[in-house]
N, C-alpha and C positions, 0 to 999 in steps of 0.2 A: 548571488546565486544564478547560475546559468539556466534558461530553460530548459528541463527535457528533450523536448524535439523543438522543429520548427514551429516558428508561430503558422496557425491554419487562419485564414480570414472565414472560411466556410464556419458557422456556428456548429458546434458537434450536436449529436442531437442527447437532449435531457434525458437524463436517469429518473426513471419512474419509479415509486417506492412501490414495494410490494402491495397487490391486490387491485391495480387503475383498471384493468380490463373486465368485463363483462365473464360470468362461469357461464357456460351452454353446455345444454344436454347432449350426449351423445348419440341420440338417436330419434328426438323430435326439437322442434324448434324451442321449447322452455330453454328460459336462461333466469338469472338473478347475478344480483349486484355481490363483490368478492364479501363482504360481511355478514352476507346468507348463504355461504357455503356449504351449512349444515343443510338448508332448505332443499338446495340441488341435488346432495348424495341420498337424501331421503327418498326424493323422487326418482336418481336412478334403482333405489332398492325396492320402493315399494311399483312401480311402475316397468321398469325392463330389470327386474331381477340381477341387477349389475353389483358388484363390490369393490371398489377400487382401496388396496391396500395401503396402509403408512398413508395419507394422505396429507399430513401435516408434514411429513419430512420431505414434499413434493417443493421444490423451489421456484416453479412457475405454474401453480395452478389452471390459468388460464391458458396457457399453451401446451402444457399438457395434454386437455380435454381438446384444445383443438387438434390437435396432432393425431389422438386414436379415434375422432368424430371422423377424419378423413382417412384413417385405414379399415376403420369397420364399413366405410361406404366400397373400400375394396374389394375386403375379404370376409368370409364366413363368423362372425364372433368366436367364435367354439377354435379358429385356427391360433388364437390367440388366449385366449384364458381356460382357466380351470373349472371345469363343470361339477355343482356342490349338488345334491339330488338330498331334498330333505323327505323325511319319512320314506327311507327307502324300506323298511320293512313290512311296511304299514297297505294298505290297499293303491293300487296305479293312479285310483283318479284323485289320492289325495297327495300324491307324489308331486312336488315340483324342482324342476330345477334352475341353480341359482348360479352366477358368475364371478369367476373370482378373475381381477387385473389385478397383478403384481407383479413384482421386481425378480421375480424367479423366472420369468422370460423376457430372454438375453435383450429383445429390442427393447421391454420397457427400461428394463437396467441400463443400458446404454443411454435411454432419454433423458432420464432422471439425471444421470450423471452429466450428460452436456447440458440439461436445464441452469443444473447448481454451477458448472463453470462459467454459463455465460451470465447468471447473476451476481457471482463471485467478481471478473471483468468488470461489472456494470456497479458494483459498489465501491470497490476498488477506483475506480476512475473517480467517481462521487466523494470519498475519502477525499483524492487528491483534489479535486477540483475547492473544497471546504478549506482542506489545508492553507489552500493559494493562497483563498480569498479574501481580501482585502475589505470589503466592505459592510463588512458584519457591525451590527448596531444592535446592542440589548441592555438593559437596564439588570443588573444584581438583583435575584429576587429575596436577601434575606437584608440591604440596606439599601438598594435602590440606585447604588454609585454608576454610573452612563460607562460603557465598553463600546467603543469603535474600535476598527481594524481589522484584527484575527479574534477565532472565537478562543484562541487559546489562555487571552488577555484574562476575560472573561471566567474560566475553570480556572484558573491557576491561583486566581482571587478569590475565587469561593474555598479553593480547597485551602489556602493559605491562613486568607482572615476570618470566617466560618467553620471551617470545618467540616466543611462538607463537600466530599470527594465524587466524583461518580468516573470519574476516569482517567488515563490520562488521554492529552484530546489527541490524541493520534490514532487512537484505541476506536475512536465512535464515528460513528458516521448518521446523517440525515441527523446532524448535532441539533439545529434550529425546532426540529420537529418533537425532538427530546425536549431540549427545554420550554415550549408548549406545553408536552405532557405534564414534567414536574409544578412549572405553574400552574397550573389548571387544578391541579393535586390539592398544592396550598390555598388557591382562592375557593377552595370547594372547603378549607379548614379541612385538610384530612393531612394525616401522620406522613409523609413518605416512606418509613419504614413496615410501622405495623398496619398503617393505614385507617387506623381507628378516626373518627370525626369527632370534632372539639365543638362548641359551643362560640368560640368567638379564637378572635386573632394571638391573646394574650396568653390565654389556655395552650394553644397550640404549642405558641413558641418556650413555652415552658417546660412540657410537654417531652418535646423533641431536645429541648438542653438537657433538661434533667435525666432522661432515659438512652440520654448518648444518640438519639436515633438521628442525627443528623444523618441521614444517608439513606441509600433506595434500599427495596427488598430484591436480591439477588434472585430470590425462589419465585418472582414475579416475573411471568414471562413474556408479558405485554412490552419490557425493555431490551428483549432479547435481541429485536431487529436494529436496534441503536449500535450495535457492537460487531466490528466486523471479526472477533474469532467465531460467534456464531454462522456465518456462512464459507468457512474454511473446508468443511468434508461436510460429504455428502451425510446425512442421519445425525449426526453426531454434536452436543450440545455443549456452548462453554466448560461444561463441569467436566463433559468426560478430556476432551478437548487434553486440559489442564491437567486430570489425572493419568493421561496416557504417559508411559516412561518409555524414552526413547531407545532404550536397550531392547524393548519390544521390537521397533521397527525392524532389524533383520529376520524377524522369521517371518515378516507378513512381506515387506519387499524388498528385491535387491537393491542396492545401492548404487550399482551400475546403471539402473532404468531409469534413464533420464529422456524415455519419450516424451513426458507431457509435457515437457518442459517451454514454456511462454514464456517470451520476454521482449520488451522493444530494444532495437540498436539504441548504442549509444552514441549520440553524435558530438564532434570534438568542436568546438569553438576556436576562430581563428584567434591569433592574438592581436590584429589590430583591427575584427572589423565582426560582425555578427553574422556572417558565413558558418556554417555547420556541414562537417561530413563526416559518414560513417565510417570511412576507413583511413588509416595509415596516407597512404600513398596522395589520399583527394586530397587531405587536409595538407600537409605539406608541399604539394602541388601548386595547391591555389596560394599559400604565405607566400609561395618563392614566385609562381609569375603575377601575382597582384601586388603585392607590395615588394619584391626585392629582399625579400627575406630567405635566406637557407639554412636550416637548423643543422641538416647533414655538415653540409661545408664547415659551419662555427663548429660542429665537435669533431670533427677533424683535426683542422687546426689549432684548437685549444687542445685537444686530446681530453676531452671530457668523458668522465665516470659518468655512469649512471645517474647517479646519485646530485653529481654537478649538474646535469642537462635540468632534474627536478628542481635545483636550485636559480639556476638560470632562466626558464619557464616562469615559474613563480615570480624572479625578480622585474621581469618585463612588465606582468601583468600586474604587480603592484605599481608599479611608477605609471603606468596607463591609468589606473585606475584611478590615480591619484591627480590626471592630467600634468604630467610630470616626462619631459623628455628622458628617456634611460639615458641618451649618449653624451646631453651638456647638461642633465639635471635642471634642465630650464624650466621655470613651472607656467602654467596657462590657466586659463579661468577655467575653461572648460576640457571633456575629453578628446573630442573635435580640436579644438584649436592645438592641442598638442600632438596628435596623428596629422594634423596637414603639416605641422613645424618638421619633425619625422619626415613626412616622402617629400618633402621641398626641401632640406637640410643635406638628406644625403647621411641624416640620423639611423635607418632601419639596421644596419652591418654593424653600427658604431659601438662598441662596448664601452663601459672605465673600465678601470682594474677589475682584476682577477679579484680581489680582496673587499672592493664594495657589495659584491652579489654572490660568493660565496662566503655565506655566511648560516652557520644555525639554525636563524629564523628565517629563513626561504624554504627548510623543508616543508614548512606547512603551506600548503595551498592560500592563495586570494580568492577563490573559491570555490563554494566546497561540494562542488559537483565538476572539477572541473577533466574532462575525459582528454583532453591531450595529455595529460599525465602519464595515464594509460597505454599512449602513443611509442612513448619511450621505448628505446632498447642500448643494451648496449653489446648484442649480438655480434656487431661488426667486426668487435676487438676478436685479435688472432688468437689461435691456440696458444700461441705461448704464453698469452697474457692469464689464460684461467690458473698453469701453474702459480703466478703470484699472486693471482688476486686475494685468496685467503691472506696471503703475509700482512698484511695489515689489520687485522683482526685476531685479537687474542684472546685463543681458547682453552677453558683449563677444564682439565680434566674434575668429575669427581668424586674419582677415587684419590684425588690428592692429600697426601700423607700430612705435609705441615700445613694446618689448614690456620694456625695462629699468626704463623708468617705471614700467608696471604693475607690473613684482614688489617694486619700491619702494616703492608709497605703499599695497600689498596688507594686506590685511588677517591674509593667511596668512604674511604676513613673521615 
């Protein structure tokens, strides 16, 4: 598999799980640690009469609070939230009043929503970087069997020989932190589903076979941050997530609005050498003056389809892979030694036959990211080639009348 982008030698910087930063008050120096959050909204209530709305569906707490600590050093409090006056009917001097921050003014709705995007990015990345990675080490926590590698080794085992599923691992993220949690669960002898506590090890594992509960409780939502459909939209919780039917989506947006749209280029890998570029033009620029290779030229002269260039592409890249010259099929130990054999041979131009690399099995990719694929066109061919290009392809109508015939003389027969 090809990487993404470029390798970066700079270290990216670490995805911090939710709650590493410090909560401070918005209007005196009091702060506490993200686990006494309760502790801080008390004191904005009981101390600057402050209300901050939804605060659990906030996706950066902490920068949140620092974000309106430094507009309310701007501007008047009152320019920004809603004034709640209790006992208004009641006598003046027992009247107070109280503040309400919410998502009903437009700046905090816009913050909210760039908080959760940029957390959504940053677990995203964390996903992939888990995905990658290679060096995961954990022991089985219901027989204790050793997992190195990927952690997918790992779930795919439990959920196989166990029975016990918690996702599939594409699905989670901050995976290592979860399975923590779930141990810590069992060494504590408590159920992972209903959570009840046993008396010793044997009870348990009885327990949880007999009652089916091999498996987490769902309606627990201490797991919720493990899973990245939980940070997909903004408020909005795996359940509803799952129960939204997408026949809805046209009245809420068009389907044209594709401003928010994010995404990194894709970059194309050369075929003899770990060069990347994002467009057309660089990537076949650099095969033809670095190596002596021209793809344009070969489908020229071969008059290659589409479909041939995919087939061609592919077949290079397996015989490379393979450390395998394409042009005398000569093999080498390594990949190196067969790319110098290539531009000292006078190999890069050289084809076999038509009939060893077009073939079937080259439609499928050597790998399976591979973006020169994408590269292809076969736009060049003339007009007059679109008139035939159907004719080789056969389409049947169907409203076709003898429909016994056709499964008769069919080829699928």
């Amino acid at each position: 598999c090809f990487p993404d982008q470029p390798a970066d030698t700079s270290s990216p910087p670490g995805v911090q799980c939710p709650g590493s930063e410090p909560l401070v008050c918005l209007f005196c120096s009091e702060s506490v640690p993200p686990p006494r959050k309760d502790v801080l909204l008390r004191h904005l209530l009981m101390e600057h009469k402050l209300v901050i709305a939804d605060v659990k569906l906030i996706a950066d707490v902490p920068k949140y609070l620092l974000y309106w600590k430094g507009r309310f050093l701007e501007q008047p409090l009152t320019d920004f939230c809603s004034v709640i006056k209790t006992n208004s009917t009641g006598p003046v001097e027992k009247q107070e009043d109280y503040f309400l921050l919410c998502d009903v003014l437009p700046e905090d709705r816009v913050l909210r929503e760039k908080l959760q995007q940029k957390r959504l990015e940053e677990v995203l990345e964390q996903q992939q970087k888990e995905r990658d990675d290679s060096s995961f080490h954990r022991l089985c926590m219901f027989c204790s069997e050793e997992f190195t590698g990927n952690r997918s080794s790992l779930l795919n085992h439990m959920a196989r020989e166990h029975s016990f599923s918690i996702g599939l691992p594409d699905n989670i993220v901050y995976c290592s932190e979860f399975l923590d949690t779930l141990q810590d669960k069992l060494d504590s002898l408590q159920c992972l589903y209903c959570e009840k506590t046993f008396r010793d090890k044997t009870t348990l594992k009885d327990h949880m076979r007999k009652k089916a509960h091999r498996r987490i409780n769902a309606k627990n939502h201490e797991y919720d941050r493990f899973y990245v459909i939980n940070y997909l939209e903004l408020g909005k919780t795996w359940e509803e997530v799952q129960s939204e039917d997408d026949r809805d989506l046209d009245a809420k947006v068009s389907i044209n609005d594709w401003s928010d749209w994010q995404a990194h280029p894709v970059s194309a890998v050369c075929l003899f050498c770990d060069h990347q570029s994002e467009t057309l033009e660089q990537i076949y620029a650099h095969m033809k003056e670095a190596h002596g290779f021209d793809l344009h030229l070969l489908k020229t002269e071969l008059n290659l389809k589409f479909y041939q260039q995919v087939k061609l592409v592919n077949f290079i890249r397996r015989q490379i892979h393979q450390s395998r010259c394409y042009g005398c099929t000569r093999m080498f130990d390594c990949r190196a030694d067969a790319l110098r054999h290539i531009a000292a041979e006078g190999h890069v131009m050289k084809l076999p036959e038509m009939s060893a690399w077009d073939q079937p099995q080259y439609y499928f990719p050597t790998y399976e990211n591979d973006a020169l694929l994408c590269t292809l066109s076969d736009s060049e061919e003339g007009d007059g080639d679109e008139e035939h290009r159907g004719e080789e392809i056969p389409v049947i109508a169907e409203d076709i009348s003898n429909l016994r015939a056709l499964k008769q003389s069919s080829v699928l027969k």
